[in-house]
Phi, psi and omega in degrees: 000124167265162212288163193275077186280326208275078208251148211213123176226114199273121156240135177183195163290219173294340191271355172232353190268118178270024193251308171219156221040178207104152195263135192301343167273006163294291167003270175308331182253002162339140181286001174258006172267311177324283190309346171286323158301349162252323186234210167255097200254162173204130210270106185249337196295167207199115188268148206093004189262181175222213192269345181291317181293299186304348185252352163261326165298329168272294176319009164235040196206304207320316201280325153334332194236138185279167175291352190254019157302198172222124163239155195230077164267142154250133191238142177253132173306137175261189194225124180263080217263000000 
């Protein structure tokens, strides 16, 4: 297998986090699992949460990760029904 140089971090709400619901092969085929087959990913993301948690998991991270890195937040609407 070749190795993974290109790391990648993804924060956000539900839409990124695969650890939980969902029936687990939605999981597996989730897009942040696709991406994880290329590159070296880490996951911060937590579903219910919103942009305030996610912009504090990259500023608590940030330093992990180089300038020739990737970050990702997904951000969710909220809906006012």
């Amino acid at each position: 297998m070749m190795e993974k140089f290109v790391k990648v971090g993804i924060f956000g709400d539900s839409f990124g986090d695969v650890q939980n619901g969902g029936h687990k092969h939605y999981q597996e085929v989730s897009w942040p699992s696709q991406l994880a087959n290329t590159f070296n990913v880490t996951n911060y993301s937590m579903s219910g949460s919103g942009l305030e948690y996610s912009l504090e998991k990259l500023y608590q991270h940030e330093a992990d990760f180089d300038k020739k890195n990737n970050f990702y937040i997904n951000l969710s609407q909220q809906t006012n029904d």
